[in-house]
Predicted model as a PDB file, atoms N, CA, C, CB and O in Angstrom, pLDDT in the B-factor column:
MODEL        1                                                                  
ATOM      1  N   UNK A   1     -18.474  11.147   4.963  1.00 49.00           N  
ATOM      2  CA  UNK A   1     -17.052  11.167   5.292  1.00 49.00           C  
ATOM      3  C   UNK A   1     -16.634  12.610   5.532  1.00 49.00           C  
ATOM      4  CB  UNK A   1     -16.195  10.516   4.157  1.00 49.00           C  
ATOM      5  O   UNK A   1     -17.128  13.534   4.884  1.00 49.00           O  
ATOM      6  N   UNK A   2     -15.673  12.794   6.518  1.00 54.00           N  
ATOM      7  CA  UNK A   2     -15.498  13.960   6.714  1.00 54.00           C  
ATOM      8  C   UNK A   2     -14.581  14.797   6.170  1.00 54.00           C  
ATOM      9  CB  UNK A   2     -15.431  14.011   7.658  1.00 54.00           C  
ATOM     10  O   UNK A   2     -13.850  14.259   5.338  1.00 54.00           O  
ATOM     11  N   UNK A   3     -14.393  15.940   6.383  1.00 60.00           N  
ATOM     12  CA  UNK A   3     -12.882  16.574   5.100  1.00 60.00           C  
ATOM     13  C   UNK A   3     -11.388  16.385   5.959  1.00 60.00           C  
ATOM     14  CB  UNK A   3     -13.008  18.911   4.624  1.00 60.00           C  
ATOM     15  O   UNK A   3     -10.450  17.153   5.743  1.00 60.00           O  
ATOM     16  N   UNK A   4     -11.303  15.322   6.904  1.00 73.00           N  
ATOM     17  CA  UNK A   4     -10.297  15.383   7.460  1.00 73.00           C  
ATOM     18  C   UNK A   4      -9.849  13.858   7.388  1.00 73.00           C  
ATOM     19  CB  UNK A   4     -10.458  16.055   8.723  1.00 73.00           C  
ATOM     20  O   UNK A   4      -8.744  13.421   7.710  1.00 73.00           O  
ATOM     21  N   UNK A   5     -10.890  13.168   6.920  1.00 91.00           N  
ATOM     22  CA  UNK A   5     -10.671  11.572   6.739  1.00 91.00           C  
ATOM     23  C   UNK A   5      -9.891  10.975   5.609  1.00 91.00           C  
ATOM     24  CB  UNK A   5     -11.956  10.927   6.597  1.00 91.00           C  
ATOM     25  O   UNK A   5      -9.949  11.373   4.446  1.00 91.00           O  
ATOM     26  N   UNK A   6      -9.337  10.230   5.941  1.00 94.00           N  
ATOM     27  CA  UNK A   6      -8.419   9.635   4.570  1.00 94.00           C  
ATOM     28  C   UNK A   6      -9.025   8.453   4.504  1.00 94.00           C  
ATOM     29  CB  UNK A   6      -6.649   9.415   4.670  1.00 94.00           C  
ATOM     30  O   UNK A   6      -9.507   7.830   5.449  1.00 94.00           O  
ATOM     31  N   UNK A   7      -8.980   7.917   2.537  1.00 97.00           N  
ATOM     32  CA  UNK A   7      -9.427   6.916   2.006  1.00 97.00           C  
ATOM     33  C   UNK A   7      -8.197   5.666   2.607  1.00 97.00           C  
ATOM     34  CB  UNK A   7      -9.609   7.248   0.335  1.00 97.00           C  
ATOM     35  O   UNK A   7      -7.025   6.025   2.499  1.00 97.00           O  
ATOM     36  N   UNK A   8      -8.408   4.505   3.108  1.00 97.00           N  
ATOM     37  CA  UNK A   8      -7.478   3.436   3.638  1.00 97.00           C  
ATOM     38  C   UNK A   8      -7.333   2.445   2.088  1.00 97.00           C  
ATOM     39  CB  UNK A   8      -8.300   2.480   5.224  1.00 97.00           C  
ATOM     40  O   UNK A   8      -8.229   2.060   1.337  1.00 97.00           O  
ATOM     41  N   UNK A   9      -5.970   2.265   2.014  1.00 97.00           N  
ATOM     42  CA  UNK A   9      -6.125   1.539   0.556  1.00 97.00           C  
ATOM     43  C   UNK A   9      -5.462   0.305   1.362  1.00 97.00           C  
ATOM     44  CB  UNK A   9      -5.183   2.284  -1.101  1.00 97.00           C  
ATOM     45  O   UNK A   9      -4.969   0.170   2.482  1.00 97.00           O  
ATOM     46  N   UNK A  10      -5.644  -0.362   0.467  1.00 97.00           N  
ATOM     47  CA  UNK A  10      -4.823  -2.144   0.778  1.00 97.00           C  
ATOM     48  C   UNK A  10      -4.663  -2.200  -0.668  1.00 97.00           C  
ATOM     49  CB  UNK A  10      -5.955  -3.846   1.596  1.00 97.00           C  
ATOM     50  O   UNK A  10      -5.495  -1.944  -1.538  1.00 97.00           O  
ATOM     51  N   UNK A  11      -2.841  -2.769  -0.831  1.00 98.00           N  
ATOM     52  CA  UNK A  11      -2.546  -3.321  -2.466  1.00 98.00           C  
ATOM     53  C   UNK A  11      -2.275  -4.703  -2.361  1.00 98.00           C  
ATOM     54  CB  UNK A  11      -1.174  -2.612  -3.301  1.00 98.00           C  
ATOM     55  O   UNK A  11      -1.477  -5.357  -1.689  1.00 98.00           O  
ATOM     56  N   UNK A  12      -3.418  -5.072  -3.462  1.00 97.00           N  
ATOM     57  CA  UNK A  12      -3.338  -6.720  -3.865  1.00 97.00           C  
ATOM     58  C   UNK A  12      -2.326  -6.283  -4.798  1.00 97.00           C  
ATOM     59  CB  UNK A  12      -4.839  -7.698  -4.582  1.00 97.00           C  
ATOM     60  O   UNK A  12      -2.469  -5.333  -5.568  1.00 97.00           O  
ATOM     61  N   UNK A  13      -1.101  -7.149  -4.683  1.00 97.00           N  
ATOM     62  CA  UNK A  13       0.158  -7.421  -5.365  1.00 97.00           C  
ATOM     63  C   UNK A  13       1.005  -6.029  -5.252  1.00 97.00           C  
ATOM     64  CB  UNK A  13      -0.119  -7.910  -6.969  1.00 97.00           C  
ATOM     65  O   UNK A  13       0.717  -4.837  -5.146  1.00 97.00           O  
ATOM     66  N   UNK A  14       2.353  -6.904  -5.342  1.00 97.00           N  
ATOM     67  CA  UNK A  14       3.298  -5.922  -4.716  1.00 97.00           C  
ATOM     68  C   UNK A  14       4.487  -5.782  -6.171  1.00 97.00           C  
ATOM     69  CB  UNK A  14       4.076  -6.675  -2.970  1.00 97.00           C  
ATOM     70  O   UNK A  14       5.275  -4.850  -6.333  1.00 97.00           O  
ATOM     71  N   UNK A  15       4.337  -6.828  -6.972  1.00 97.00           N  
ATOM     72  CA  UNK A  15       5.054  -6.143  -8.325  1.00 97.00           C  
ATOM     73  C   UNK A  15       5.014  -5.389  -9.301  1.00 97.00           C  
ATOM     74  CB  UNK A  15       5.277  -6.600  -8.897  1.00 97.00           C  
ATOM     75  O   UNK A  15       3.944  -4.826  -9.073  1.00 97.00           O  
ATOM     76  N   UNK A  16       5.390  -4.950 -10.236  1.00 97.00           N  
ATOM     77  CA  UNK A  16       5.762  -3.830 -10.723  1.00 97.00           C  
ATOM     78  C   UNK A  16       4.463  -3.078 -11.371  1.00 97.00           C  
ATOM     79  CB  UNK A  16       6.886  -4.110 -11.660  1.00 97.00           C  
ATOM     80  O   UNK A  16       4.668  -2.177 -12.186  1.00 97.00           O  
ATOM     81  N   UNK A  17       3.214  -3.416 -11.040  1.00 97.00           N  
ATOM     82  CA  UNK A  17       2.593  -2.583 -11.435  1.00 97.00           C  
ATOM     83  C   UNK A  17       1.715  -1.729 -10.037  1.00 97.00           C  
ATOM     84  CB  UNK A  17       1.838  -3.280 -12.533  1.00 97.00           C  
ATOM     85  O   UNK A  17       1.132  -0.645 -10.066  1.00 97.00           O  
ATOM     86  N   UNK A  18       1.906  -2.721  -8.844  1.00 97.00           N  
ATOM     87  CA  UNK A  18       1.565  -2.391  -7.564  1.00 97.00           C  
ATOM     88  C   UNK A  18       2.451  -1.526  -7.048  1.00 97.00           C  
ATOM     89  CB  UNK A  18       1.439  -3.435  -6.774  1.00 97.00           C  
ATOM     90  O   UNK A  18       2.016  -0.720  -6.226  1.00 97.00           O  
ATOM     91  N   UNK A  19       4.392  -1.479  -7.532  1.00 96.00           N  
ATOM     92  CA  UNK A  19       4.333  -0.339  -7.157  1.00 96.00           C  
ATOM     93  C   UNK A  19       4.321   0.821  -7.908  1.00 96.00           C  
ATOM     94  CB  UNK A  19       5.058  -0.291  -6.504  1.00 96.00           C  
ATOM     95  O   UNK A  19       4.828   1.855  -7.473  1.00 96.00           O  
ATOM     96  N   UNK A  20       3.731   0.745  -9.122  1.00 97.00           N  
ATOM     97  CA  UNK A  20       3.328   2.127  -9.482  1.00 97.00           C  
ATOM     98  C   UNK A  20       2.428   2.791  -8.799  1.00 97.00           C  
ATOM     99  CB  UNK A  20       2.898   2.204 -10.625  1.00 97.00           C  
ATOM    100  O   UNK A  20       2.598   3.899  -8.291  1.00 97.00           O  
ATOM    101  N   UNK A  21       1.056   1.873  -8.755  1.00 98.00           N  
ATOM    102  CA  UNK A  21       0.162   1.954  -7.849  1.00 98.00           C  
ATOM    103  C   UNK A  21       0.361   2.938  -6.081  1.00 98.00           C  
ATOM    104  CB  UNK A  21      -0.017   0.442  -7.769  1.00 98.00           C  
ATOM    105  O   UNK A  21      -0.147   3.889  -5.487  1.00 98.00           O  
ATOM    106  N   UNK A  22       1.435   1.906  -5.894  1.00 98.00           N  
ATOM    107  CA  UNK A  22       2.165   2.691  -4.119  1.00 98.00           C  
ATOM    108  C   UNK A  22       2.367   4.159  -4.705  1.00 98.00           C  
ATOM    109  CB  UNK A  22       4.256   1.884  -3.325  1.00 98.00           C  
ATOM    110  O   UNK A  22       1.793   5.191  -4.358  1.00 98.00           O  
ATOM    111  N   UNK A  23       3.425   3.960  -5.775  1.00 97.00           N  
ATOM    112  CA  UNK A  23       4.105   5.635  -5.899  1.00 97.00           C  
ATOM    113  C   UNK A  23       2.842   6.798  -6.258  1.00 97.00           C  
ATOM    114  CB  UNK A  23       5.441   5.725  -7.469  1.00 97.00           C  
ATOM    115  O   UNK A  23       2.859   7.941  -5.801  1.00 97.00           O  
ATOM    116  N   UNK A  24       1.892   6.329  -7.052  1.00 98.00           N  
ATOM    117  CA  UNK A  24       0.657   7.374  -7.200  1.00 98.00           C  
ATOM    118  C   UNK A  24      -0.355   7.457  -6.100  1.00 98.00           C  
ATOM    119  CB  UNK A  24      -0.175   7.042  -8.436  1.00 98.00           C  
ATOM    120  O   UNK A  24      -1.117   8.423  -6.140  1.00 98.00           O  
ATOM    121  N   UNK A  25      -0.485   6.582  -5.108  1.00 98.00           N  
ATOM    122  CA  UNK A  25      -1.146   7.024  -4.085  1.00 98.00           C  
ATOM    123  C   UNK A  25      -0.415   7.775  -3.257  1.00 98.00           C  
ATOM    124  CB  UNK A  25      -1.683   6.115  -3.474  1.00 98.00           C  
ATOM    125  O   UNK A  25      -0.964   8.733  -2.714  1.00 98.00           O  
ATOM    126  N   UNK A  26       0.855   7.510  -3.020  1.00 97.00           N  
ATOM    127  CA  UNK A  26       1.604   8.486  -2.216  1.00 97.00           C  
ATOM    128  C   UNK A  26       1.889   9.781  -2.469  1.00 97.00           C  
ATOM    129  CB  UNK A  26       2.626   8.097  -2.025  1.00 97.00           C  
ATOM    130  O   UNK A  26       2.340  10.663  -1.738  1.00 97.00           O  
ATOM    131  N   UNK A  27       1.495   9.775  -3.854  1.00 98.00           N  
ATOM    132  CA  UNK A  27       1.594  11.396  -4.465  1.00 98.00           C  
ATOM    133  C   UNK A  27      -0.106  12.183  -3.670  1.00 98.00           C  
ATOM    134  CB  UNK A  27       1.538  11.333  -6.892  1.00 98.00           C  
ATOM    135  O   UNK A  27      -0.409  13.325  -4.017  1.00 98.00           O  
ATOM    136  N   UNK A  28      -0.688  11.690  -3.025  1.00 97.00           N  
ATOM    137  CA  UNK A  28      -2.342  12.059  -2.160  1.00 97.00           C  
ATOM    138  C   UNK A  28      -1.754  11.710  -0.799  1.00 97.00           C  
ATOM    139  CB  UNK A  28      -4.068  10.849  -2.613  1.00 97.00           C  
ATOM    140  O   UNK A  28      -1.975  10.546  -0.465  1.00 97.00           O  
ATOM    141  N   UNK A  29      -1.058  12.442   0.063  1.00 96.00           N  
ATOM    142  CA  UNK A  29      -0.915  12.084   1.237  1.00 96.00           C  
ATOM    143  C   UNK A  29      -2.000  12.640   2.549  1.00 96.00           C  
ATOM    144  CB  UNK A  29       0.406  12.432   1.374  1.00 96.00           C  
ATOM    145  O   UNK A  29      -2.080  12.168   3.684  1.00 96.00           O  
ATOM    146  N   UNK A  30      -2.782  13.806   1.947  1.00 96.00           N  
ATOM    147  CA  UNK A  30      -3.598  14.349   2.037  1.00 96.00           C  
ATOM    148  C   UNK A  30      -5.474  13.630   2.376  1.00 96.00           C  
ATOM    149  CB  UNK A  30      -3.192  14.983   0.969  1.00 96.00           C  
ATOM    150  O   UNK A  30      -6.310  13.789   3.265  1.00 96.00           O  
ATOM    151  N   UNK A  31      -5.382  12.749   0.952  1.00 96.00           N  
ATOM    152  CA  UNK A  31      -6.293  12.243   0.654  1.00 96.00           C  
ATOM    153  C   UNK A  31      -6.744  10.797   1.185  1.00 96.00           C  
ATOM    154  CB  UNK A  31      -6.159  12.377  -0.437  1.00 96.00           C  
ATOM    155  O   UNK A  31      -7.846  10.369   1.527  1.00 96.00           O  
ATOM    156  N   UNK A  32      -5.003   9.989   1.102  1.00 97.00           N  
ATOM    157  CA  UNK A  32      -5.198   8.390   1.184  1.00 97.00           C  
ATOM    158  C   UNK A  32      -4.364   7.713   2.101  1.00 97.00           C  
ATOM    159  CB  UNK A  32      -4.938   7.703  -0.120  1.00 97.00           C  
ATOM    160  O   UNK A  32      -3.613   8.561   2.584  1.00 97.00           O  
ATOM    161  N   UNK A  33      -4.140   6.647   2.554  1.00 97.00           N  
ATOM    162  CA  UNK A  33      -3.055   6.480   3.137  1.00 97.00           C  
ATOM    163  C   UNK A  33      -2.890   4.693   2.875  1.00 97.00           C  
ATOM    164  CB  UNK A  33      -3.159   7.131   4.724  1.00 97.00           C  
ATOM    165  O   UNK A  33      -3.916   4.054   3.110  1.00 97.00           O  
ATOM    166  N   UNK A  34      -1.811   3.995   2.466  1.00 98.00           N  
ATOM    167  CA  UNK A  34      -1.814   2.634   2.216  1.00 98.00           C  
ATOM    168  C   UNK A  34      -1.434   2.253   3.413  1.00 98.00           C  
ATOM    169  CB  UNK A  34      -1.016   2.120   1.124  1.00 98.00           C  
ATOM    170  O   UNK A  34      -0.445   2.631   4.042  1.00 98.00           O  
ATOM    171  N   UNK A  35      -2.893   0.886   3.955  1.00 98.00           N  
ATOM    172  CA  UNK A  35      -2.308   0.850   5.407  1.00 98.00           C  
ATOM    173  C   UNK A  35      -1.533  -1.051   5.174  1.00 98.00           C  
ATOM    174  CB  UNK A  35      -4.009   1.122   6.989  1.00 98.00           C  
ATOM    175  O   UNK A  35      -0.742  -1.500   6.003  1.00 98.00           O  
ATOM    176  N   UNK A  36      -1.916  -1.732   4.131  1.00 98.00           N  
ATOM    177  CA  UNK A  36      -2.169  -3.160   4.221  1.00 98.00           C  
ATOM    178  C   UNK A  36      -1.495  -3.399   3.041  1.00 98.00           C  
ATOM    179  CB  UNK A  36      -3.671  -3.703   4.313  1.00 98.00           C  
ATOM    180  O   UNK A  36      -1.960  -2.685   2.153  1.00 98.00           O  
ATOM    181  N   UNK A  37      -0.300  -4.333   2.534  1.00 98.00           N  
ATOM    182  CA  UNK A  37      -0.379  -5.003   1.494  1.00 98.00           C  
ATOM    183  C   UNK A  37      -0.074  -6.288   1.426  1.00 98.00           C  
ATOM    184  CB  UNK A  37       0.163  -4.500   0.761  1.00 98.00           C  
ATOM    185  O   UNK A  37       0.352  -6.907   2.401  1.00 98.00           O  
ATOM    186  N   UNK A  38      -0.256  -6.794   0.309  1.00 98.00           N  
ATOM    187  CA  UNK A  38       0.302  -8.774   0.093  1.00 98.00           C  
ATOM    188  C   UNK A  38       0.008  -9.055  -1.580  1.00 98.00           C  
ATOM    189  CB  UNK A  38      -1.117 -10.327   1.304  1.00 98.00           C  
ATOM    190  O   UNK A  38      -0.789  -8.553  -2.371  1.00 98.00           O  
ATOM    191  N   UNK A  39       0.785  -9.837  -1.675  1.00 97.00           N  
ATOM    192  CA  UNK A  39       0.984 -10.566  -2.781  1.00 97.00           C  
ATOM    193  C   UNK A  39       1.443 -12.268  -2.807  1.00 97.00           C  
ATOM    194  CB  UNK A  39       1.934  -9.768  -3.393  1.00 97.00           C  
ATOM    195  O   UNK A  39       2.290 -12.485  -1.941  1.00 97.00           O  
ATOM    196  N   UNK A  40       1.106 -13.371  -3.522  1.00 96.00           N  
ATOM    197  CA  UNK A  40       1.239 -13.975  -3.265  1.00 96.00           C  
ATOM    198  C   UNK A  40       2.667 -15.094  -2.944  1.00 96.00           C  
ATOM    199  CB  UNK A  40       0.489 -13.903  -3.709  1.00 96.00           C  
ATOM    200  O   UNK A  40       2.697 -16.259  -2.547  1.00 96.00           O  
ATOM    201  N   UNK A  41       3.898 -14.001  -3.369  1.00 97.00           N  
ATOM    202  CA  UNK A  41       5.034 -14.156  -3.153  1.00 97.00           C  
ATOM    203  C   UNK A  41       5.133 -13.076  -2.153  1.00 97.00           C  
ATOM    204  CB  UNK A  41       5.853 -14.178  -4.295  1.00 97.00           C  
ATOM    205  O   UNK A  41       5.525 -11.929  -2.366  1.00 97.00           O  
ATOM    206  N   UNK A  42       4.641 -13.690  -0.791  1.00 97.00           N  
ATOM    207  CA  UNK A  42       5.167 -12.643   0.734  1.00 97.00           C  
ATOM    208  C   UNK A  42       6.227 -12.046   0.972  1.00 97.00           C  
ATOM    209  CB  UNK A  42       5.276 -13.240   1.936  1.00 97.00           C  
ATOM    210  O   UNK A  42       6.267 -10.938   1.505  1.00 97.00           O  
ATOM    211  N   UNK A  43       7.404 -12.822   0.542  1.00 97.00           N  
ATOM    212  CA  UNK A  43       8.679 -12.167   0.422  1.00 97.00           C  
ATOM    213  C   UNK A  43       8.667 -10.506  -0.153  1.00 97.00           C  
ATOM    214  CB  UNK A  43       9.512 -13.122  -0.573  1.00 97.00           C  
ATOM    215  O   UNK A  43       9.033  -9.445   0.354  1.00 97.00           O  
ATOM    216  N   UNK A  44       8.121 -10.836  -1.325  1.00 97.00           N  
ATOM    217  CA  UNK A  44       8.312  -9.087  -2.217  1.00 97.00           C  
ATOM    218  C   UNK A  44       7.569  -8.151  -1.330  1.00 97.00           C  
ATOM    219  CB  UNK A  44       7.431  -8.887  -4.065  1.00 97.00           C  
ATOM    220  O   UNK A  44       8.080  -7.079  -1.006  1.00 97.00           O  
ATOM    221  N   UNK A  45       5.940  -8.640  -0.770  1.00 98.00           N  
ATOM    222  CA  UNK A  45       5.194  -7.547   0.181  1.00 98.00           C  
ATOM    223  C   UNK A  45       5.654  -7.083   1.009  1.00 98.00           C  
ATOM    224  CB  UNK A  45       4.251  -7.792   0.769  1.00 98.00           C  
ATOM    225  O   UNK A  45       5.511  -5.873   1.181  1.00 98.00           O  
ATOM    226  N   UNK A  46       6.569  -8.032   2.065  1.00 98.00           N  
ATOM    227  CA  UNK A  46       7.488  -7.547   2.749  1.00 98.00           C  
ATOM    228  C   UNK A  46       8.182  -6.597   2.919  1.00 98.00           C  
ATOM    229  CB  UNK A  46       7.966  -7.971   2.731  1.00 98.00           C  
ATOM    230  O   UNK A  46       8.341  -5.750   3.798  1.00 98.00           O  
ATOM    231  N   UNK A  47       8.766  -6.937   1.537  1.00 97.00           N  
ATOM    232  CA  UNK A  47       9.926  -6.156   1.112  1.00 97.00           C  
ATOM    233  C   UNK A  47       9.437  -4.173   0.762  1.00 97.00           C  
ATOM    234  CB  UNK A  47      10.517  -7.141  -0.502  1.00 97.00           C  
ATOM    235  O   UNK A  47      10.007  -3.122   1.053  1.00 97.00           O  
ATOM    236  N   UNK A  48       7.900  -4.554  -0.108  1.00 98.00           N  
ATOM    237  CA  UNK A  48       7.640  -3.068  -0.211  1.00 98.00           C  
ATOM    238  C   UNK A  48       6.947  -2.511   0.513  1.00 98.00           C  
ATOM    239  CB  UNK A  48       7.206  -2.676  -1.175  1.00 98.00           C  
ATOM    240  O   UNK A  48       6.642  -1.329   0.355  1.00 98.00           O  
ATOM    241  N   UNK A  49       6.423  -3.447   1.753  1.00 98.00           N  
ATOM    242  CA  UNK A  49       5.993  -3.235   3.143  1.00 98.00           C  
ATOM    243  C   UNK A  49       7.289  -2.371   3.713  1.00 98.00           C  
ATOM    244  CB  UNK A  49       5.677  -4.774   4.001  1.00 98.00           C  
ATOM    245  O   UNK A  49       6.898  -1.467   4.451  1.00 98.00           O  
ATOM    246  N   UNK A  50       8.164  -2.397   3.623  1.00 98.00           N  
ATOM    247  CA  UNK A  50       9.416  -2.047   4.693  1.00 98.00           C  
ATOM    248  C   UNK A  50      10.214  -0.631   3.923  1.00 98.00           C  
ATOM    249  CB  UNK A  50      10.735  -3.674   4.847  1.00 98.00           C  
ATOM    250  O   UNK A  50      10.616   0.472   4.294  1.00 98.00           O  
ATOM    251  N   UNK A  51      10.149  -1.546   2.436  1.00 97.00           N  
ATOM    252  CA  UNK A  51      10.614   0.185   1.496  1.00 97.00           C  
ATOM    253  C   UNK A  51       9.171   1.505   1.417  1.00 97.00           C  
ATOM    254  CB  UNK A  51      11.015  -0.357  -0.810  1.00 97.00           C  
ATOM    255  O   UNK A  51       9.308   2.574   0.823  1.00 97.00           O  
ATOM    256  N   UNK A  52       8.260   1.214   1.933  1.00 97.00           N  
ATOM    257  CA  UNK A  52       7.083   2.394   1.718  1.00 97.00           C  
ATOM    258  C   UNK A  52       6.588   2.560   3.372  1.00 97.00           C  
ATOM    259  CB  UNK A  52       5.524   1.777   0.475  1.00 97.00           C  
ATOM    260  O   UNK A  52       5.529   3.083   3.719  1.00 97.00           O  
ATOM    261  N   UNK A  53       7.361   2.129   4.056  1.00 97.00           N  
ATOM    262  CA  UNK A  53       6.460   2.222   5.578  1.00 97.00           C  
ATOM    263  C   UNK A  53       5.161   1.618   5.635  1.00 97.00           C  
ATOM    264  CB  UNK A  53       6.112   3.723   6.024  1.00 97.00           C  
ATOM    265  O   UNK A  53       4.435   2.428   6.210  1.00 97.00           O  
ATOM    266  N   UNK A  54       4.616   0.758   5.372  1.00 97.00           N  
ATOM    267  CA  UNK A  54       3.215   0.318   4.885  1.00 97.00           C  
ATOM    268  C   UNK A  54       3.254  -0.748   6.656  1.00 97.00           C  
ATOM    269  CB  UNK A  54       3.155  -0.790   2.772  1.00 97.00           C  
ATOM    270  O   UNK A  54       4.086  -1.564   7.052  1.00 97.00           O  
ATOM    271  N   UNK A  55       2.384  -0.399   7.098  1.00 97.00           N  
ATOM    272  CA  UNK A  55       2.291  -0.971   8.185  1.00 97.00           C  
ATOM    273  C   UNK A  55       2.018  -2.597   8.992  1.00 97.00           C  
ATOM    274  CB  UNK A  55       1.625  -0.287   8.368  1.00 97.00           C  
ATOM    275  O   UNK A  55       2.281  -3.117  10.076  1.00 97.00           O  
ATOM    276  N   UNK A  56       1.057  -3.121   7.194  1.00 98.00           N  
ATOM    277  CA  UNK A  56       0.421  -4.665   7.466  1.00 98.00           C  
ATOM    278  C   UNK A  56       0.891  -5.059   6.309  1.00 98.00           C  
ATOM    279  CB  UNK A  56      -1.296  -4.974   7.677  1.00 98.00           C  
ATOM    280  O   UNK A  56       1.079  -4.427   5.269  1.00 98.00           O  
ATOM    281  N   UNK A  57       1.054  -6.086   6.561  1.00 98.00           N  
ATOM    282  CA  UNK A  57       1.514  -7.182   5.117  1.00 98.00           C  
ATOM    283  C   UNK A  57       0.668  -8.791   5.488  1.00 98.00           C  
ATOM    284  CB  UNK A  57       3.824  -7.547   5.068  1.00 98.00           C  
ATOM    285  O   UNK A  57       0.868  -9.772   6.204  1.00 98.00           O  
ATOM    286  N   UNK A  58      -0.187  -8.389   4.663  1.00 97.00           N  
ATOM    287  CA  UNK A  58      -1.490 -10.165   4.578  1.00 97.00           C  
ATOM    288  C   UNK A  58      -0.965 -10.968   4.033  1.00 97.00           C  
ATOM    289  CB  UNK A  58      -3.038 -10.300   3.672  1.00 97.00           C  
ATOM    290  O   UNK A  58      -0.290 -10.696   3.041  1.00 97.00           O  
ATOM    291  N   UNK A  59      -1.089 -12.182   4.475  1.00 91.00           N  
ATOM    292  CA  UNK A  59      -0.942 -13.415   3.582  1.00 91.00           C  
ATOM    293  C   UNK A  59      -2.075 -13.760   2.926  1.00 91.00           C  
ATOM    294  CB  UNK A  59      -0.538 -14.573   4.272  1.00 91.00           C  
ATOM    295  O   UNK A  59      -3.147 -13.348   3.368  1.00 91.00           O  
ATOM    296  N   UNK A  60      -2.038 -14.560   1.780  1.00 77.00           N  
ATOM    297  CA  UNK A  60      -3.141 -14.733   0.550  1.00 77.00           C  
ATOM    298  C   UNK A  60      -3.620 -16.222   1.083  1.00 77.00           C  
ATOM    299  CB  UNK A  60      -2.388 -14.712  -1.345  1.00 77.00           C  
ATOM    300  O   UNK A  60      -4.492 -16.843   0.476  1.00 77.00           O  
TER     301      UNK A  60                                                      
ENDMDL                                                                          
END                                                                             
């Protein structure tokens, strides 16, 4: 991997411990970038799909 590549994360689940999860990867903007998330209530992924810029939101 190269020193210019970022790690791609995807978060399984989008409640309250997923977004701790969001807020500490975003503290590595450098390092990581969250491209994908879902949980099995789509509504909430959505939702922190749209509050974090997160680009994909999966269904389970």
């Amino acid at each position: 991997m190269g020193s210019t590549s970022k790690i791609k994360i995807g978060v399984i689940g989008a409640g309250n411990i997923g977004n701790v999860h969001i807020n500490e990867f975003l503290k590595l903007p450098d390092e990581c970038e969250i491209t994908t998330i879902t949980d099995t209530y789509l509504p909430l992924a959505e939702s922190r799909a749209q509050e974090y810029g997160i680009g994909n939101v999966a269904t389970i």
